[in-house]
Biopython code that builds the backbone (N, CA, C, O; Angstrom):
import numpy as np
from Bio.PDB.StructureBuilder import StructureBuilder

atoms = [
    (1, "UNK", "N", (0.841, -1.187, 0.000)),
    (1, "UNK", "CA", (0.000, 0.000, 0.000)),
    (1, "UNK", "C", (0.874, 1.234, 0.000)),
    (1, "UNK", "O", (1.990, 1.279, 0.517)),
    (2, "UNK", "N", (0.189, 2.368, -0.710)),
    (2, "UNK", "CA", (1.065, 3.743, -0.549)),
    (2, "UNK", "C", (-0.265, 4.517, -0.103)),
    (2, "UNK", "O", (-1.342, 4.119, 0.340)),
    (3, "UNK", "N", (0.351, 6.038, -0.461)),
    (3, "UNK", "CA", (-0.893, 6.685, -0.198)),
    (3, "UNK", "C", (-1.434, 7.192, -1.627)),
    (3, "UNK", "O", (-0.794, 7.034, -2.667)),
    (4, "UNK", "N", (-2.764, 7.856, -1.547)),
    (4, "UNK", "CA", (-3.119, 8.241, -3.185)),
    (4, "UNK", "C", (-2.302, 9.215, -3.759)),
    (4, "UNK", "O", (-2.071, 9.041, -4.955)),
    (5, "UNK", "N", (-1.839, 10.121, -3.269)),
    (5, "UNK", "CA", (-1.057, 11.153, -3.697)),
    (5, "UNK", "C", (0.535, 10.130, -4.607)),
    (5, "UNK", "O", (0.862, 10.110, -5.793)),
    (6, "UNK", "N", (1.111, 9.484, -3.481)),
    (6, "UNK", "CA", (2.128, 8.271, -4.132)),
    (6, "UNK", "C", (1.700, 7.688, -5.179)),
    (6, "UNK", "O", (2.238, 7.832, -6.276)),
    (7, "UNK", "N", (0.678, 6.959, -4.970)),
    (7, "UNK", "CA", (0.225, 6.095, -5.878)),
    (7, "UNK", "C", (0.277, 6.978, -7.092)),
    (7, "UNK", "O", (1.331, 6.841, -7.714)),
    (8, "UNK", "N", (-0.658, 7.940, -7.658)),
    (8, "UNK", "CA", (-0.919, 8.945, -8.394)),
    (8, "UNK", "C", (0.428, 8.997, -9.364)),
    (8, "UNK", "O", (0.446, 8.851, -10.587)),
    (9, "UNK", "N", (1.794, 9.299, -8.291)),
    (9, "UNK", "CA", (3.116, 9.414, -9.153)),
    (9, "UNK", "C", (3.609, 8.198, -9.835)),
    (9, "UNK", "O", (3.748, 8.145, -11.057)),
    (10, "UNK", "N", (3.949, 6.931, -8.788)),
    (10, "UNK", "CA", (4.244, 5.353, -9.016)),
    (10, "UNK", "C", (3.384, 5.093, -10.756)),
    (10, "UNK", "O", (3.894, 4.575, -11.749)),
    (11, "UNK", "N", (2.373, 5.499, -10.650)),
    (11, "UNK", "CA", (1.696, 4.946, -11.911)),
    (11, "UNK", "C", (1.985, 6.347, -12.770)),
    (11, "UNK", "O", (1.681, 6.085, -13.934)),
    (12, "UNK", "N", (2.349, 7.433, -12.695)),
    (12, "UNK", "CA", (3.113, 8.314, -13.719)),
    (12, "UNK", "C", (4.589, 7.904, -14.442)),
    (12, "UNK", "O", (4.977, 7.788, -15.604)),
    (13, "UNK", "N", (5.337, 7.713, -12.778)),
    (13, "UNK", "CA", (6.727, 7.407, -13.030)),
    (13, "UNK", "C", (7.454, 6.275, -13.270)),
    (13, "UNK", "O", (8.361, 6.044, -14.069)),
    (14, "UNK", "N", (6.869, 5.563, -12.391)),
    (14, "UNK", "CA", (7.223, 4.395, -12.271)),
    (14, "UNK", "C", (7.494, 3.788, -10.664)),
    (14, "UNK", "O", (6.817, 4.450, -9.877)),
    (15, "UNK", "N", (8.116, 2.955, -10.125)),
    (15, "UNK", "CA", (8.465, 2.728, -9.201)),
    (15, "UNK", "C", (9.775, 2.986, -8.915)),
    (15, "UNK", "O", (10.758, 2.724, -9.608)),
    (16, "UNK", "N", (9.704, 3.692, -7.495)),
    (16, "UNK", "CA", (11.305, 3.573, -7.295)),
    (16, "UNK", "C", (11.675, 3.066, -5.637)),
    (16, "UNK", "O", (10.785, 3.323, -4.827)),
    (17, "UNK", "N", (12.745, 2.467, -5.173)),
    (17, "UNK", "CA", (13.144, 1.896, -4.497)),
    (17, "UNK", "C", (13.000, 3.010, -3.278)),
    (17, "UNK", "O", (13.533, 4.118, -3.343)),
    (18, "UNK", "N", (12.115, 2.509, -2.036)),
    (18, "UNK", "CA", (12.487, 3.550, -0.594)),
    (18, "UNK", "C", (13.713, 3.039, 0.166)),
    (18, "UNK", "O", (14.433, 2.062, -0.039)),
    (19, "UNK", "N", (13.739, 4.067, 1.179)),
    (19, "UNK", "CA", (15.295, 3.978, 1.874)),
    (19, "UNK", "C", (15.225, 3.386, 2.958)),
    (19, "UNK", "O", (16.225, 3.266, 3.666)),
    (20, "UNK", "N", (13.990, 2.880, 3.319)),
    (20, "UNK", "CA", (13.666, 1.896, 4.484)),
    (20, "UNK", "C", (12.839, 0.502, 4.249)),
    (20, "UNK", "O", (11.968, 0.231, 3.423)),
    (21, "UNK", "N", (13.379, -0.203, 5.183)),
    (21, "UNK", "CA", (12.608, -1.402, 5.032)),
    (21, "UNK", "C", (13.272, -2.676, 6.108)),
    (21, "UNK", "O", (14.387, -2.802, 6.614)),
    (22, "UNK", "N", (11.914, -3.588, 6.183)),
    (22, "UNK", "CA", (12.733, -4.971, 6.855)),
    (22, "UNK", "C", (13.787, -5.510, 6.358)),
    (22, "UNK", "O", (14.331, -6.315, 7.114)),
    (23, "UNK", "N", (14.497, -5.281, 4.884)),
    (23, "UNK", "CA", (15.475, -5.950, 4.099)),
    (23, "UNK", "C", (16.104, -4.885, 3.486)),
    (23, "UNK", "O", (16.597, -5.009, 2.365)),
    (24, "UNK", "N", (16.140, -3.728, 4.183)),
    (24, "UNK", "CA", (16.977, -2.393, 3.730)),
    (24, "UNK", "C", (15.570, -1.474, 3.012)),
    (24, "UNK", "O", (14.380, -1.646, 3.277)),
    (25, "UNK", "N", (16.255, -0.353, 1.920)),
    (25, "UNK", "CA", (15.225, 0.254, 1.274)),
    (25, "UNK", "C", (15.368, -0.709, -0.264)),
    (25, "UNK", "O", (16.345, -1.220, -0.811)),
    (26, "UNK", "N", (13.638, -0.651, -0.686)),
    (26, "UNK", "CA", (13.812, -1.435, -2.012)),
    (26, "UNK", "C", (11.948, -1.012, -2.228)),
    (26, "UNK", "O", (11.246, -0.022, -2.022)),
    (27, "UNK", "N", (11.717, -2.596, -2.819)),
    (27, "UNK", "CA", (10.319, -1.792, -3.442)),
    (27, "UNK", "C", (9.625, -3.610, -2.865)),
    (27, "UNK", "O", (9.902, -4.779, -3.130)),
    (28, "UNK", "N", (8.365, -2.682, -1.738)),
    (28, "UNK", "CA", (8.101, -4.469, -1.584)),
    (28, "UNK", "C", (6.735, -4.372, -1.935)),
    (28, "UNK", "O", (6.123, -3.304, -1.985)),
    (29, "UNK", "N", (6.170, -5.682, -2.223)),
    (29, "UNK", "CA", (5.050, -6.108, -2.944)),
    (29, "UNK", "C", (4.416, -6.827, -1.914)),
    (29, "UNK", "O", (4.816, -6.894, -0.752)),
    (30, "UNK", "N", (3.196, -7.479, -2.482)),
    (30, "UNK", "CA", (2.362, -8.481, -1.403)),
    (30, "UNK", "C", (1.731, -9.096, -2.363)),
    (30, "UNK", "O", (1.490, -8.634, -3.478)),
    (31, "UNK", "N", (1.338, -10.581, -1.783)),
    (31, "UNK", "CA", (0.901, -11.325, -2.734)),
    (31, "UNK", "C", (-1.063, -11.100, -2.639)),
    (31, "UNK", "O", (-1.789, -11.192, -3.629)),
    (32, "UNK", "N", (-1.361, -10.922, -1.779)),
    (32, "UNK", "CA", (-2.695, -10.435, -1.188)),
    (32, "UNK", "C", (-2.920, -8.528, -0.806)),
    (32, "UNK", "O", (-2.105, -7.876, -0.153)),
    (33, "UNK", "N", (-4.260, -7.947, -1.436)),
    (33, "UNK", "CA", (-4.347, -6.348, -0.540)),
    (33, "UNK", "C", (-4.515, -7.060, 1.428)),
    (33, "UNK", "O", (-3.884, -6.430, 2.277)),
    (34, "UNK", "N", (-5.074, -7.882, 1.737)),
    (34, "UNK", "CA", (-4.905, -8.394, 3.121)),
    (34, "UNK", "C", (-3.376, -8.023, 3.603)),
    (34, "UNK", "O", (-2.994, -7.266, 4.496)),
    (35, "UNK", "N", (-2.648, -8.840, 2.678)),
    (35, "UNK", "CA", (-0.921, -8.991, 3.331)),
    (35, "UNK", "C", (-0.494, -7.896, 3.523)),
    (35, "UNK", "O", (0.390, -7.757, 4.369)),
    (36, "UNK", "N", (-1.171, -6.370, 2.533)),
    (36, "UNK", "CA", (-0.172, -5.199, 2.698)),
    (36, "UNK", "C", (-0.502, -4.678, 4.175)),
    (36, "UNK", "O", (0.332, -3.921, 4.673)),
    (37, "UNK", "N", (-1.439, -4.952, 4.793)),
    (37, "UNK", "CA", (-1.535, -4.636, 6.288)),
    (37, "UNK", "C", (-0.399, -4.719, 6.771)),
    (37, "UNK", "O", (0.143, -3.627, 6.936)),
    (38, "UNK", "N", (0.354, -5.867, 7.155)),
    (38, "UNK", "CA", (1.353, -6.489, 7.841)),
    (38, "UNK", "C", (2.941, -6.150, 6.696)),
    (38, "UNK", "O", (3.932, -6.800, 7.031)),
    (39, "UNK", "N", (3.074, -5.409, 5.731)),
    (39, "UNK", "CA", (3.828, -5.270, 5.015)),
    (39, "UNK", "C", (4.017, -3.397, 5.188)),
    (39, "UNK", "O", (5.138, -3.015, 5.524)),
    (40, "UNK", "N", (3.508, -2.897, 5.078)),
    (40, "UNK", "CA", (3.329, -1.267, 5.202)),
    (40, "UNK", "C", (3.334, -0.513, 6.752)),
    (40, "UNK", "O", (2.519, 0.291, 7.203)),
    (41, "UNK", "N", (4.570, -1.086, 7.390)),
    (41, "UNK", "CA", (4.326, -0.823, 8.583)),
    (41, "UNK", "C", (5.810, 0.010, 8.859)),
    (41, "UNK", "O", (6.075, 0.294, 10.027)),
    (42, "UNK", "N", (6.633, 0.342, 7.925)),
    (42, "UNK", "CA", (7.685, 1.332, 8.136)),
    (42, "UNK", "C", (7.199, 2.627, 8.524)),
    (42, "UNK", "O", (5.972, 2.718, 8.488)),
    (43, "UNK", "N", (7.994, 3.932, 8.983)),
    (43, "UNK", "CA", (7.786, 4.784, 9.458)),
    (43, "UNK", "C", (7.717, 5.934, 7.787)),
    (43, "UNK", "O", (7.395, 7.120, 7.847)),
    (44, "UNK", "N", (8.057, 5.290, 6.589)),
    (44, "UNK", "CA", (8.169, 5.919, 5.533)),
    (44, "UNK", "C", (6.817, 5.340, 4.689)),
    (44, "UNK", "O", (6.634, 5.827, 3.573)),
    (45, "UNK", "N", (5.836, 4.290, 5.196)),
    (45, "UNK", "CA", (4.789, 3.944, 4.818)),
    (45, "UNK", "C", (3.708, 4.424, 4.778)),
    (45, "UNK", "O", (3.283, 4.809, 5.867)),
    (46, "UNK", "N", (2.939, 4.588, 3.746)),
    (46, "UNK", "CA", (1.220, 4.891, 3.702)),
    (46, "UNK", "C", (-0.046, 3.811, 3.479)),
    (46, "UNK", "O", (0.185, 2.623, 3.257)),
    (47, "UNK", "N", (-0.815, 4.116, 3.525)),
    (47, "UNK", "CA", (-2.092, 3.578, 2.968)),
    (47, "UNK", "C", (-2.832, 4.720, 2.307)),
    (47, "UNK", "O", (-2.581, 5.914, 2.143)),
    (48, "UNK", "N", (-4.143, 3.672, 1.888)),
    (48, "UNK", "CA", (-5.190, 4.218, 0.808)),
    (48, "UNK", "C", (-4.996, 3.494, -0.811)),
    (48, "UNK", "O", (-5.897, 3.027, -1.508)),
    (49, "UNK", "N", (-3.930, 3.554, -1.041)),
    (49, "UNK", "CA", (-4.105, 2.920, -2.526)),
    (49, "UNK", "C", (-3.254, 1.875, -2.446)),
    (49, "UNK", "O", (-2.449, 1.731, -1.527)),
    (50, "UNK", "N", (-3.441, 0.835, -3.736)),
    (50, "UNK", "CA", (-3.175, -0.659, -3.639)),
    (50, "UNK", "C", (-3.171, -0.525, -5.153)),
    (50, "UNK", "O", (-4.197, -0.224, -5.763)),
    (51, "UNK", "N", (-1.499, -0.849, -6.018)),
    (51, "UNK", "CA", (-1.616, -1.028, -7.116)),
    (51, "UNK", "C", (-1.045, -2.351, -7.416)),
    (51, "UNK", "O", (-0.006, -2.826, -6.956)),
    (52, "UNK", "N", (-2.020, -2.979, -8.408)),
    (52, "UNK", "CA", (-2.304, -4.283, -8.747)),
    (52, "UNK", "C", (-0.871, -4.439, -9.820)),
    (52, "UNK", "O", (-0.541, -3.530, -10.582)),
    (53, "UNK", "N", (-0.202, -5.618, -9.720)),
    (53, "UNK", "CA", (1.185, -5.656, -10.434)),
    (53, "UNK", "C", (1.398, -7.112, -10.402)),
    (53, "UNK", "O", (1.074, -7.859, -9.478)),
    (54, "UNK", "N", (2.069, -7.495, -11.683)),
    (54, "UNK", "CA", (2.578, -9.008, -12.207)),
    (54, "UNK", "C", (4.240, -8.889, -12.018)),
    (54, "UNK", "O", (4.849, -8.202, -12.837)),
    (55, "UNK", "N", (4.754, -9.356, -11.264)),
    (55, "UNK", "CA", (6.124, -9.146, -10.788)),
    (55, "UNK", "C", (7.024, -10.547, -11.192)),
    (55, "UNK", "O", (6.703, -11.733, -11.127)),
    (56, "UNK", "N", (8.063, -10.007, -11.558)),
    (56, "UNK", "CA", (8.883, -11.207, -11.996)),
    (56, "UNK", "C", (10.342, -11.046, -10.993)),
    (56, "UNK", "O", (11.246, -10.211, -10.992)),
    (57, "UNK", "N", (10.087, -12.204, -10.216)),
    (57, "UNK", "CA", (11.078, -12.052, -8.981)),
    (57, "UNK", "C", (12.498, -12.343, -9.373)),
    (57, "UNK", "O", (13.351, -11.711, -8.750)),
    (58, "UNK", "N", (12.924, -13.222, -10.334)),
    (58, "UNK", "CA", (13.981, -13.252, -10.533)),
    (58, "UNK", "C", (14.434, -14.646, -10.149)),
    (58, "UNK", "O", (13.938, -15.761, -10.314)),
    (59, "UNK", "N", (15.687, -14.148, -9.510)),
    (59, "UNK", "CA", (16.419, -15.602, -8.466)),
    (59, "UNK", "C", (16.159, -15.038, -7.233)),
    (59, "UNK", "O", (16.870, -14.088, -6.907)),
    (60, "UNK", "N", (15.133, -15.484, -6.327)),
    (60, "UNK", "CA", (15.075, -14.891, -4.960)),
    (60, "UNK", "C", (15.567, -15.990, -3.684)),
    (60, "UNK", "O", (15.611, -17.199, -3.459)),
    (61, "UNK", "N", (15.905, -14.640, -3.015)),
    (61, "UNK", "CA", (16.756, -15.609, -1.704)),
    (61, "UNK", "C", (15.256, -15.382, -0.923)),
    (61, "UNK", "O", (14.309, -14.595, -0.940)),
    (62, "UNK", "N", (15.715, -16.649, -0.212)),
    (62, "UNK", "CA", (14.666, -16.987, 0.968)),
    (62, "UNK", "C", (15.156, -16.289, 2.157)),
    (62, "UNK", "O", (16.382, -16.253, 2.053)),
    (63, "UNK", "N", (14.818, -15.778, 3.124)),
    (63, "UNK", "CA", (15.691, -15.340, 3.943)),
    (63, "UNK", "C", (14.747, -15.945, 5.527)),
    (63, "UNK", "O", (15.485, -15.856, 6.509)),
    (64, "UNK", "N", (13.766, -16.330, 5.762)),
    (64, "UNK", "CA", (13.264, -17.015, 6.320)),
    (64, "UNK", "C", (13.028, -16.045, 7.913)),
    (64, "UNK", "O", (13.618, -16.415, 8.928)),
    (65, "UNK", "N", (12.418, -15.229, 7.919)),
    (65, "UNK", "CA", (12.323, -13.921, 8.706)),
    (65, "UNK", "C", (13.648, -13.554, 9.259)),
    (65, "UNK", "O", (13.632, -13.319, 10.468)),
    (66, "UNK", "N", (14.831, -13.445, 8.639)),
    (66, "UNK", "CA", (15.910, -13.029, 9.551)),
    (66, "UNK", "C", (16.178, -12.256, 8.063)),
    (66, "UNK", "O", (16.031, -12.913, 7.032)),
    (67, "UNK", "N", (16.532, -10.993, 8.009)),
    (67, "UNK", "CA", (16.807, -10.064, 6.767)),
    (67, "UNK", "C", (17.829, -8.865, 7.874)),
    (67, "UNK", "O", (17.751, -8.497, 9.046)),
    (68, "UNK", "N", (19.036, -8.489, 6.335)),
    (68, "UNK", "CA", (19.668, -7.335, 6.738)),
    (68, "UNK", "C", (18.764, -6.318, 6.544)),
    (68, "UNK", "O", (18.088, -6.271, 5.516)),
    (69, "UNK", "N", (18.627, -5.013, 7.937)),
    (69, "UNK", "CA", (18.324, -4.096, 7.146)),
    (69, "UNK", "C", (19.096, -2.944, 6.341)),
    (69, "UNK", "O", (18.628, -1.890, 5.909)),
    (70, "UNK", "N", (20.128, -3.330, 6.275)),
    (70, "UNK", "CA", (21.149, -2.746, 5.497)),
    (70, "UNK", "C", (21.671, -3.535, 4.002)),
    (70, "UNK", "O", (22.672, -3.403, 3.298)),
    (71, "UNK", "N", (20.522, -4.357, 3.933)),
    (71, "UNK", "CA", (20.891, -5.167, 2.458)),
    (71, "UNK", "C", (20.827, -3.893, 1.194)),
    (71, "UNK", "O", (20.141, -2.877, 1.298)),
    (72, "UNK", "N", (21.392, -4.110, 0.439)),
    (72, "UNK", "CA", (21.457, -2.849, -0.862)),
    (72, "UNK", "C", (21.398, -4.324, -2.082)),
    (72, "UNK", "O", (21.718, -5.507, -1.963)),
    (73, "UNK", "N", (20.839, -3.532, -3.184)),
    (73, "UNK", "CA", (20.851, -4.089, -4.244)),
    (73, "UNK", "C", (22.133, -5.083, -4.805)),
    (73, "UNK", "O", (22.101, -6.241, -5.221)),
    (74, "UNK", "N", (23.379, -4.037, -4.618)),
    (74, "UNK", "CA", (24.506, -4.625, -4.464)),
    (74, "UNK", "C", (25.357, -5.963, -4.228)),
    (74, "UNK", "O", (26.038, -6.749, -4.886)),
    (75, "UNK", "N", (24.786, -5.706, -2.482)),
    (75, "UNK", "CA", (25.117, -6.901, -1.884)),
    (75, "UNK", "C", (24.190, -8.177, -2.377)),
    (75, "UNK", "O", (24.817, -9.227, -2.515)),
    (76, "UNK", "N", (22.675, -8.217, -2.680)),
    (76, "UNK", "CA", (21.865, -9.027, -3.012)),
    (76, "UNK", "C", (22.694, -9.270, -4.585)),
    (76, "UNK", "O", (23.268, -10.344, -4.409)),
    (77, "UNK", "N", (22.908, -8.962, -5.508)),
    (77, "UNK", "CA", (23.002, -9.521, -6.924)),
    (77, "UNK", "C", (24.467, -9.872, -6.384)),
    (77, "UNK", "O", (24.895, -10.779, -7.099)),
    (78, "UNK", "N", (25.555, -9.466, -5.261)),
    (78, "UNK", "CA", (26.987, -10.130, -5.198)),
    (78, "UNK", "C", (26.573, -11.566, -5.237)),
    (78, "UNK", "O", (26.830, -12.455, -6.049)),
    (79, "UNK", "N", (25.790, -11.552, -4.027)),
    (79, "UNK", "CA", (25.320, -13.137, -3.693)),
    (79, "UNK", "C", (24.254, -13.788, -5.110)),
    (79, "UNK", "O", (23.416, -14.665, -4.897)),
    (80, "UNK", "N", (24.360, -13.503, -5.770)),
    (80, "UNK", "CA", (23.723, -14.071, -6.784)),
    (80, "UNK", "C", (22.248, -14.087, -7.416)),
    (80, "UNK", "O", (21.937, -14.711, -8.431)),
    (81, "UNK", "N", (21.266, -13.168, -6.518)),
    (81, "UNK", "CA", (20.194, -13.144, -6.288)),
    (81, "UNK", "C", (19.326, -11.635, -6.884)),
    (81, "UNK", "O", (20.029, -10.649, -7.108)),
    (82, "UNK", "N", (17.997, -11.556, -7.082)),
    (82, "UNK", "CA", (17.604, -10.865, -7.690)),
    (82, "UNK", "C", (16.506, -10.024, -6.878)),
    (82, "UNK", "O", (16.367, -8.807, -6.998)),
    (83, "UNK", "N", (16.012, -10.557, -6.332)),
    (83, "UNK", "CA", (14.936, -10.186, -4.852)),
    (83, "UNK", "C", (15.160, -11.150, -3.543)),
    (83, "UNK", "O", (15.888, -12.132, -3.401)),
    (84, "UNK", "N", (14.407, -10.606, -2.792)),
    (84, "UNK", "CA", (14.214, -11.284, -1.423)),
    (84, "UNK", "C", (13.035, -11.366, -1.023)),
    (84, "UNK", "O", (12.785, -11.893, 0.061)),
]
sb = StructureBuilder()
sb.init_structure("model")
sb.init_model(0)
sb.init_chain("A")
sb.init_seg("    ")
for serial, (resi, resn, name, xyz) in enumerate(atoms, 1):
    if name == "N":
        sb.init_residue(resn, " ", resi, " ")
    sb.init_atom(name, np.array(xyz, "f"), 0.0, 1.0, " ", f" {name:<3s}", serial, name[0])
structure = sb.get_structure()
C-alpha cells in the first residue's frame, strides 16, 4: 500500500526503491491487498491505494524472517540473487 497522492506518481513514473525497510530500502510487494496490512508498517509507509502488479522475482533468496536491514541491491546480486 502507498498513499493516493504516491500512488498517483508510481503509476506516472514508475516505481522507485524507498530507503527503508525490513530488508533495507527497495520496493516491496504483497501477494494479497490483506498482506499489505502487515507489510506497510515502516515509518516511511502509507495507505489508501493498492496497485495491482505481475512481478517477476527473478532468483530470490529466501531469507526465512531473519533479513539485513542494510541489504542494498549490491550486496543481493553479489550473492547471486535478484529479490528477497
Amino acid at each position: 500500500q502507498t498513499s493516493p497522492h504516491i500512488g498517483h506518481i508510481i503509476l506516472r513514473e514508475g516505481f522507485k526503491p524507498g530507503h527503508t525497510g525490513w530488508c533495507g530500502g527497495g520496493i516491496y510487494f504483497a501477494a494479497t491487498p490483506q498482506a499489505t496490512v502487515g507489510k506497510a508498517i515502516g515509518p516511511d509507509s502509507h495507505t489508501g491505494f493498492i496497485i495491482a502488479a505481475k512481478v517477476n522475482l527473478g532468483r530470490a533468496k529466501l531469507m526465512y524472517g531473519r533479513c539485513e536491514h542494510d541489504m542494498t541491491e549490491a550486496k543481493l546480486r553479489s550473492w547471486g540473487y535478484d529479490s528477497i
